[in-house]
N, C-alpha and C positions, 0 to 999 in steps of 0.2 A: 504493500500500500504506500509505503515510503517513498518506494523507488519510482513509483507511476506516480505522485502529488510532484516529486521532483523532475519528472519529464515533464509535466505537462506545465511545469512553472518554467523550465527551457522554454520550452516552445510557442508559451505568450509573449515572451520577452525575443525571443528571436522572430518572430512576425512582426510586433513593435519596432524594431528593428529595421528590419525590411521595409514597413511602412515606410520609418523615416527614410528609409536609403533613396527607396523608389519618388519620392516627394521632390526630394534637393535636389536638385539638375545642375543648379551652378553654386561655389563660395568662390568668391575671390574680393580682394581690396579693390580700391577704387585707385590707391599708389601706393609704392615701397616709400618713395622718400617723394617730401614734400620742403617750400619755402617757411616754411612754419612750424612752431615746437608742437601745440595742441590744437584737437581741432573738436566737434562737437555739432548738435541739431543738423544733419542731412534732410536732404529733401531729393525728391528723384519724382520725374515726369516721362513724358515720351512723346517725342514731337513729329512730325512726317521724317526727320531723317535720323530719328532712334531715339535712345535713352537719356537723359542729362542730368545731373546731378548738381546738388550745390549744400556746401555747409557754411558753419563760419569757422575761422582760424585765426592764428596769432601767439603768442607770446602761452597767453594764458584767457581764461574768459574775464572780463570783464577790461583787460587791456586794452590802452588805447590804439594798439598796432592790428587788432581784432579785423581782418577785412572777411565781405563775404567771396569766396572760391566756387570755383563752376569747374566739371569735368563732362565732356562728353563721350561714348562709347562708338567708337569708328569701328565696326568690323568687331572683332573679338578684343579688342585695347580702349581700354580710356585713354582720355588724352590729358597730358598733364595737368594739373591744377592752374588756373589762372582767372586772375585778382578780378572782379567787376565791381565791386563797388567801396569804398574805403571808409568813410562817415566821416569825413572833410568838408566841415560846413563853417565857411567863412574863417577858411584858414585855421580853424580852429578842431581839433582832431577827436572822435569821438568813437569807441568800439561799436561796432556793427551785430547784430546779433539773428537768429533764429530765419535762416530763408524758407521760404513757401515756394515753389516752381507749379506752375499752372497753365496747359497749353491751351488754348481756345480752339474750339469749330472754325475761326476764322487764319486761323494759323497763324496768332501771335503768341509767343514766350511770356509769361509776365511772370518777372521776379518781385516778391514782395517780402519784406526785411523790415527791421526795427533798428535806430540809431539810437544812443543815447548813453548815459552813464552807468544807468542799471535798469532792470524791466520795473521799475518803480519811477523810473522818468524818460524812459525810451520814447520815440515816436517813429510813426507807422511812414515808410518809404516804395517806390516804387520805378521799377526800370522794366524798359518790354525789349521784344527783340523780334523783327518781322523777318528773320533770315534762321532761324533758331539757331541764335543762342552766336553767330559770327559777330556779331556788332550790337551795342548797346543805348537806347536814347538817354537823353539827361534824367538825371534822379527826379520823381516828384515826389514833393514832400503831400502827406494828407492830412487834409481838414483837424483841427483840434477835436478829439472826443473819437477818431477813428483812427484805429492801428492795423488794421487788414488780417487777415487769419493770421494768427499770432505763433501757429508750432506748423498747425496741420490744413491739410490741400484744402481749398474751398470745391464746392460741387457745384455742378451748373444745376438750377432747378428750372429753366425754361424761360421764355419769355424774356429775354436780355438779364435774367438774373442770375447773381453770384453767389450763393448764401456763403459766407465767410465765418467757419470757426473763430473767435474772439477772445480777450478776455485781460484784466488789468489786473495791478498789482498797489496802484499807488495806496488804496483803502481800503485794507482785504483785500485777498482773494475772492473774484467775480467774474461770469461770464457774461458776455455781454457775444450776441450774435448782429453781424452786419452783413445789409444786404449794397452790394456791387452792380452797377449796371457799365459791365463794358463799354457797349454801343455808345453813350451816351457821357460814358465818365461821371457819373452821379452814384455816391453814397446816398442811402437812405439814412434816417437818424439809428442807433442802433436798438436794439429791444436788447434789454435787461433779462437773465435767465434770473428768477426766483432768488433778488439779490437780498431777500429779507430770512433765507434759509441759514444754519448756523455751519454748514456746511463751506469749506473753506479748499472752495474748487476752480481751476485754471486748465487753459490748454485742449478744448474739446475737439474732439473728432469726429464727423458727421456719419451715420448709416440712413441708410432710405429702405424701409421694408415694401414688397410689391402691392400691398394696400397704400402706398405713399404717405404713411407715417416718418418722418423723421426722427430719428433717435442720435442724443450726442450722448457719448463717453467722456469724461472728465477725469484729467489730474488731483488726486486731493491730497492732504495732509493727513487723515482720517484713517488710510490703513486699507482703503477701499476705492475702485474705480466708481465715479458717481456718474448718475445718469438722471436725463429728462429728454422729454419728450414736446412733439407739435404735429399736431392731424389739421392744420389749415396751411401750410407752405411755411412755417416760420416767421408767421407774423405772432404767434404768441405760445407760450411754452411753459408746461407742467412746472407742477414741484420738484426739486432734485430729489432724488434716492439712491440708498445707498446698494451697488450690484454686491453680487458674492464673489467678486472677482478682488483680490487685495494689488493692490499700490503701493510703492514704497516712495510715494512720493517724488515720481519720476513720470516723465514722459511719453503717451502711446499714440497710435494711430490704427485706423482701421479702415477698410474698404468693401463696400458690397458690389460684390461680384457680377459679371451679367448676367448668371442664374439665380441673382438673387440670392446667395448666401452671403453672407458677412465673415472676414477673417481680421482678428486681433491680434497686434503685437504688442504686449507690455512685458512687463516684470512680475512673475506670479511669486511675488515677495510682500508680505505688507509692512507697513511701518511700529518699530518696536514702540512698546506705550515709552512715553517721558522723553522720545526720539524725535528729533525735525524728520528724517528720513532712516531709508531701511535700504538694503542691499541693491544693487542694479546686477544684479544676478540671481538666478541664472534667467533666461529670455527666452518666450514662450510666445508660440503661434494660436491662437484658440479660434474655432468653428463655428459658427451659429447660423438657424434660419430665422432667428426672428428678430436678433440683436437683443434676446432676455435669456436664455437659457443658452448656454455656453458649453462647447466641450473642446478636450483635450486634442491639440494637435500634435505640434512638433516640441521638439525644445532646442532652441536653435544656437545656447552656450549654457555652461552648465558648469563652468569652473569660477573659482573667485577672480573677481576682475570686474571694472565696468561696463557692458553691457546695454546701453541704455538709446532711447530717443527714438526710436525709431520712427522711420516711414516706408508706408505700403503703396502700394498702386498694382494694377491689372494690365498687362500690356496687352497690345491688338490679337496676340496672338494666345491671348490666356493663360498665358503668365501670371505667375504673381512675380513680383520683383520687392524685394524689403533692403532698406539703408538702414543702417545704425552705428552709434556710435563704438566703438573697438579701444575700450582702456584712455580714452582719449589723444590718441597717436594715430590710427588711422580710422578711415569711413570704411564699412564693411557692406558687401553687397552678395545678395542670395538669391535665388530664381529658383521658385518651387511649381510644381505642376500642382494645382489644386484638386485635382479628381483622384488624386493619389495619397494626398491626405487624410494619415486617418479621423475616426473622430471617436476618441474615448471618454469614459468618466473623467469631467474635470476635478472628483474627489483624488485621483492617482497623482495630483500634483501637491496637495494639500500636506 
């Protein structure tokens, strides 16, 4: 009886296994060596002439030598890092932080970045690129009261609209959602997410269920991915609550698929009590059809080290593609086939 509990504990973990194998298609960095000591927040799109990345780098975060960096993927090679945007404003030098990349149906690039001393006084920036991504117009700075998706890709929701992940830091932690009209260059004023909750939440990531429910994920302090909801397009939006998914008070992103599934990358670590934050290890892929009940994917680092930030997106070819941060020395990039991920108990991560 021993001997059979023990094969057949083999041979769950060796199909686990498999699973994962069969899932990862690609690991590789984005560079061995870069002009900068640290780097941090990636973001990755895909434009008519393939993949493009950007983080920020420099010295260290918060430094004033912080610029934001772009790579793109020619063939099987990124192309080196190079510098777009500095946070040189009137001579006077200011760390760059957190890039959005975002391709349009009309095929422009737009990079959107935050300048300032800390995300407590940063403000919202913006550069396009109608060649993707060879050439860049001048920075425009935006309106007081609007900082442009703040970690994570904004979603088109139709009708020349942008809906824009959000969210500040100067008074509490608060999400605040803004809507973008390309066509037009018009911010709407922003809607407020449920800023009277005691919940102390940043950084959301957008899901869209096939009933066109809206659903964000949120960063929190809490120990817990927080979440709320909008069933009229994101003009107004539930109470937060808190998922069963823990946080360590780190960065995630997520993306629903064209069949309609939603796939999450965070930190399945929560925050120790009397702790600002909790481990950015180890980093986990997780499943959903409905972005409420989650399960087990991948686990895509699993040793101590930082781990963190990430960004997802779905390429033309059904791809999943995920960026993250790598110990903060390099950008780390994965291409998983999604029909080959498994979906287990999300209690086996617990």
């Amino acid at each position: 009886m021993k001997r059979k509990l023990l094969i057949g504990i083999w041979m769950f973990l060796s199909l686990e296994l498999t699973g994962q194998e069969k899932s990862v298609i690609l690991e590789e960095f984005i560079y061995e060596e870069a002009p900068f000591k640290s780097c941090h927040a990636s973001t990755i799109t895909e434009t008519g002439m393939g993949l493009v990345a950007a983080w920020f780098g420099g010295t260290h975060e918060k430094h004033k030598d912080v610029e934001i960096w772009i790579s793109k993927k020619l063939g099987d090679t990124w192309t080196a890092p190079l510098s777009v945007a500095n946070g040189i404003v009137e001579n006077k030098r200011y760390p760059c932080w957190n890039p959005v990349l975002y391709y349009s149906e009309e095929n422009r690039l737009y990079l959107f970045y935050k300048v300032g001393p800390s995300p407590s006084e940063w403000w919202g920036m913006l550069k396009y690129s109608d060649d993707d991504g060879n050439s860049w117009s001048e920075e425009i700075r935006f309106p007081d009261g609007i900082l442009g998706p703040v970690k994570n890709k904004p979603v088109d929701i139709g009708k020349d609209k942008l809906l824009c992940p959000s969210s500040t830091e100067h008074d509490g932690w608060k999400v605040q959602m803004e809507m973008y009209h390309p066509e037009s260059d018009i911010w709407d004023k922003p809607v407020f997410v449920d800023h009277i909750s005691s919940f102390n939440v940043i950084q959301p990531t957008i899901l869209i269920n096939k009933d066109g429910l809206i659903i964000i994920l949120c960063r929190s302090k809490e120990g817990f991915i927080i979440e709320s909801s909008s069933n009229d397009g994101g003009i107004t939006w539930g109470e937060f609550n808190a998922t069963d998914l823990p946080n360590p008070n780190s960065g995630i992103d997520a993306v629903t698929l064209e069949n309609g599934k939603h796939v999450l990358v965070y930190n399945h670590t929560g925050t120790p009590k009397g702790k600002w934050g909790g481990d950015r290890y180890p980093l986990n892929v997780a499943l959903s059809s409905d972005g409420n009940k989650w399960h087990a994917g991948l686990v895509l680092e699993n040793s101590e080290g930082e781990y963190s930030y990430p960004a997802v997106i779905q390429s033309a070819d059904g791809m999943v593609h995920i960026l993250y941060t790598w110990n903060r020395v390099k950008i780390k990039h994965v291409v998983i086939d999604p029909d080959e991920m498994p979906e287990n108990d999300i209690e086996k991560w617990n």
